[in-house]
C-alpha positions as CSV (number, residue, x, y, z in Angstrom):
1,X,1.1,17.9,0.1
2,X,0.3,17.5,4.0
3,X,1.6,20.1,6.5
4,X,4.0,16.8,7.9
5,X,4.9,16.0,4.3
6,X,6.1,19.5,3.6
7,X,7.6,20.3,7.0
8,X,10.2,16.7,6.4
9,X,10.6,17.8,2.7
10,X,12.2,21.5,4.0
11,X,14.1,20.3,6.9
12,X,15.3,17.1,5.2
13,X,17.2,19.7,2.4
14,X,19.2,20.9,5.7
15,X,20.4,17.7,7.2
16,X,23.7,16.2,5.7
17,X,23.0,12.8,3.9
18,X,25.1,10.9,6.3
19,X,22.3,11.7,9.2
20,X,19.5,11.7,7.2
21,X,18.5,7.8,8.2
22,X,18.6,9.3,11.8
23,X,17.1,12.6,11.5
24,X,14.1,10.9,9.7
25,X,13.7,7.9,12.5
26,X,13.7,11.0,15.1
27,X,11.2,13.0,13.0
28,X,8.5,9.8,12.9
29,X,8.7,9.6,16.9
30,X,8.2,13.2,17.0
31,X,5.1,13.4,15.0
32,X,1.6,12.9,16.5
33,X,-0.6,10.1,15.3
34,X,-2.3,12.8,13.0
35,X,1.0,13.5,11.6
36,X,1.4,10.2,11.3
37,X,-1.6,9.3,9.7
38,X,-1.4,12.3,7.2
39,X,2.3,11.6,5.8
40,X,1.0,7.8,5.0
41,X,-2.1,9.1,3.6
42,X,-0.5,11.3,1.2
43,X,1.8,8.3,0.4
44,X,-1.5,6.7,-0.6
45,X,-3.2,9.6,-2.3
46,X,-0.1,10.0,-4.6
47,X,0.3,6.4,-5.8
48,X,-3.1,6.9,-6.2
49,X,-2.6,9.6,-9.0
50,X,0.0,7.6,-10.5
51,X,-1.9,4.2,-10.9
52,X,-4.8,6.5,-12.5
53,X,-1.7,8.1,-14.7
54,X,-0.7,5.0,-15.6
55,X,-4.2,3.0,-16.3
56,X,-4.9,1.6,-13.4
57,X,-8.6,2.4,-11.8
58,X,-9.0,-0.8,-9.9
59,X,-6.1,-0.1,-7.6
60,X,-6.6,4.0,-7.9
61,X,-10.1,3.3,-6.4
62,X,-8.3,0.7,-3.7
63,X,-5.8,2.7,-2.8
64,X,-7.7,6.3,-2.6
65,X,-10.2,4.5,-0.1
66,X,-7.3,3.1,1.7
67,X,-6.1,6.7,2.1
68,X,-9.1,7.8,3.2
69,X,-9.0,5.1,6.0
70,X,-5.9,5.7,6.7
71,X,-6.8,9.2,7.4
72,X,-9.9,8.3,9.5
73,X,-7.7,6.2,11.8
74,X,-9.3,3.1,10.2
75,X,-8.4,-0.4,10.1
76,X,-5.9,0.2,7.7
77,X,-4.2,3.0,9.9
78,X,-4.3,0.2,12.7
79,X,-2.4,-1.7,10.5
80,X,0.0,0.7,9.9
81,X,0.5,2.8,12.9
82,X,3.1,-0.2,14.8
83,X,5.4,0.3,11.7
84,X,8.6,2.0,12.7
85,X,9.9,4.8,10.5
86,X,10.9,3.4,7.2
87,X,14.6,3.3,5.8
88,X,15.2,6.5,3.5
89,X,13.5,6.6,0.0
90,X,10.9,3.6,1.1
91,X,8.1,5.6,2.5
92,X,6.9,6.3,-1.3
93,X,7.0,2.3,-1.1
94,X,4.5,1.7,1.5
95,X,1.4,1.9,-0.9
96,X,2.6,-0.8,-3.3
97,X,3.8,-2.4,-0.1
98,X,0.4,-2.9,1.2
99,X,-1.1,-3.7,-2.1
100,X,1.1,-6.9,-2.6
101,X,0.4,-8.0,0.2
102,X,-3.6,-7.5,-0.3
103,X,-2.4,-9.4,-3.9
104,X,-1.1,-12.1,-1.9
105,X,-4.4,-12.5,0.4
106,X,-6.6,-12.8,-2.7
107,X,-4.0,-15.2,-4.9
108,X,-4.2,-17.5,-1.3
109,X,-7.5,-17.5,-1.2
110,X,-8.0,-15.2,2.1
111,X,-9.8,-11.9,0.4
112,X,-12.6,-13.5,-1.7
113,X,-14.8,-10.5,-1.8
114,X,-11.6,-9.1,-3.4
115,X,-10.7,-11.7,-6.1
116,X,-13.5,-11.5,-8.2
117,X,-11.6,-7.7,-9.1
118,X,-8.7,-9.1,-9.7
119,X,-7.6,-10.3,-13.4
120,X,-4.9,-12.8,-11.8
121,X,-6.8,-14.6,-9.3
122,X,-9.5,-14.9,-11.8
123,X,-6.5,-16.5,-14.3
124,X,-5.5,-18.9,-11.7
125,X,-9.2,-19.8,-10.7
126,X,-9.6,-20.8,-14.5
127,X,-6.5,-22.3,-14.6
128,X,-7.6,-24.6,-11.8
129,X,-11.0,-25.5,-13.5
130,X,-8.7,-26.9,-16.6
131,X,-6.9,-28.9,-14.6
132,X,-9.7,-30.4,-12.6
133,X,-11.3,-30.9,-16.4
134,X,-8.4,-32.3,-18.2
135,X,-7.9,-35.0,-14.8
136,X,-11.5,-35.7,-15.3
137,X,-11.1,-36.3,-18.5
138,X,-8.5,-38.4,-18.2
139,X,-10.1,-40.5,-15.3
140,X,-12.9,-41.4,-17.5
């Protein structure tokens, strides 16, 4: 756990639930970019350990190097760093967050380097080929 992590999780246990949406917003703009940029990263670093937990090395390798970005003030952190302070409970979101929406570049077509990787893209690619086969076929 970061030092920004585990200062939030303390003082968060003080603050009364009803102010907790505002106390949060005020802690984000109080926090340096390297506070910042280590309470995203250890977003990333723990759905990291969960997608290895749960079988996933393809997006525990993604994500990990996307924490490690994030951490170096990479382009990832650029992408990041505009985002006002999430509602309560969504931070923990912001990996899979980012991850669907890298999902969604590669299903489109926009991250090819990425979709070879992925089993879905590779589905939909093969998908695709049948269809172009079966109408050619059928033309002929």
């Amino acid at each position: 756990m970061s030092l920004a992590t585990g200062r939030y999780a303390r003082v968060r246990r003080r603050i009364p639930r009803r102010a907790r949406g505002v106390a949060k917003a005020l802690y984000w703009r109080g926090l340096s970019d390297r506070g910042k940029r280590a309470l995203i990263a250890s977003r990333f670093h723990a759905q990291a350990d969960w997608c290895e937990k749960l079988g996933s090395p393809l997006y525990a390798h993604l994500v990990r190097c996307i924490a490690h970005d994030v951490e170096a003030a990479g382009t990832t952190w650029a992408v990041l760093s505009h985002r006002e302070s999430a509602p309560l409970g969504a931070d923990e979101a912001i990996p899979l967050r980012f991850m669907a929406g890298v999902h969604r570049l590669v299903l489109e077509g926009r991250a090819p380097v990425l979709a070879r990787h992925y089993p879905s893209a590779l589905r939909e690619r093969i998908a695709l080929e049948c269809d172009a086969l079966a109408t050619a076929a059928a033309a002929s």
